[in-house]
N, C-alpha and C positions, 0 to 999 in steps of 0.2 A: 504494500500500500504506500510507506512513504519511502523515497530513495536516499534522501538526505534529510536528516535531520541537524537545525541547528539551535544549539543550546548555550544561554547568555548566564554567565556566572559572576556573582559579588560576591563570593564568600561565602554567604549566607545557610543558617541549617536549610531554609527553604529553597536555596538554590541548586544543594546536594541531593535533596527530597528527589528535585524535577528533573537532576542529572541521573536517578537512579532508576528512575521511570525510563527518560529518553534512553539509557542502555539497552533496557526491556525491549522498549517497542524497537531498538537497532538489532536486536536481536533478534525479535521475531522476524521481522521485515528484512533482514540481513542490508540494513542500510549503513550508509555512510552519516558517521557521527562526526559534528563539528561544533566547536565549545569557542567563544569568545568572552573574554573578559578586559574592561576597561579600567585601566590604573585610575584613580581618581587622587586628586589632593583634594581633603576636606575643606577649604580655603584658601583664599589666592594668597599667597606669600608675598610679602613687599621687599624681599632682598634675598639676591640670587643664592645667599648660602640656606635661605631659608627653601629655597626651590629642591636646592640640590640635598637635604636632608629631608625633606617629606618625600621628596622622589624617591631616595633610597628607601620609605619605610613603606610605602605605595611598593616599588620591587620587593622586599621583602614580602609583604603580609600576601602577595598575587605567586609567589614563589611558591610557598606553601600552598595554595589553594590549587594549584598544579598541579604539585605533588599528592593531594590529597584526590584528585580526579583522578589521576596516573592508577593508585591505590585501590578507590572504587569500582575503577575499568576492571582491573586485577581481579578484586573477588566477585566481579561479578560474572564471570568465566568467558568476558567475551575477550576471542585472539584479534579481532579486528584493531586495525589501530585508530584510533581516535584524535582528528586533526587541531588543534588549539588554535588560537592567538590571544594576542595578547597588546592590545592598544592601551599608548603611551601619549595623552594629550599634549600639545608643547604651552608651555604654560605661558610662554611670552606672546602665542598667537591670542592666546585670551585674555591675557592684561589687554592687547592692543584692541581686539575686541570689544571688551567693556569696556575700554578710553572714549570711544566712538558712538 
């Protein structure tokens, strides 16, 4: 029924709920599963060290939740492999953004 499924993750226990589902139905359906996830800064930074240290805690916290999909796939016995991304806003396009 579906050929690709694409599945949007924040971390969230509800997002791992709806990843564990989408495995099911990739499973039944023998589809292609594809997971995106958006680094966010919780608020704009006003100085580039502040950018470059929520950046790394945004990588970090999405590092994990990778890892923890990686994991899910694992026991949930499927061999398919399951495509990611992983979108990184640039934070200067959206200061200049909200300047405007």
């Amino acid at each position: 029924m579906f050929n690709k499924i694409l599945h949007a993750n924040d971390g969230s226990e509800h997002a791992f709920h709806a990843l564990s589902l989408a495995l099911v139905i990739a499973k039944q359906n023998a589809s292609e599963l594809h997971m995106v996830c958006v680094e966010e800064i919780d608020y704009m930074p006003e100085f580039i060290e502040e950018v470059r240290e929520e950046t790394g805690t945004a990588a970090r916290r999405f590092h994990t939740v990778l890892q923890r999909a990686c994991a899910t796939r694992t026991l949930s016995g499927i061999s398919r492999k399951v495509t990611t991304a992983l979108y990184r806003p640039d934070p200067a396009s959206e200061n200049a953004r909200a300047a405007t």
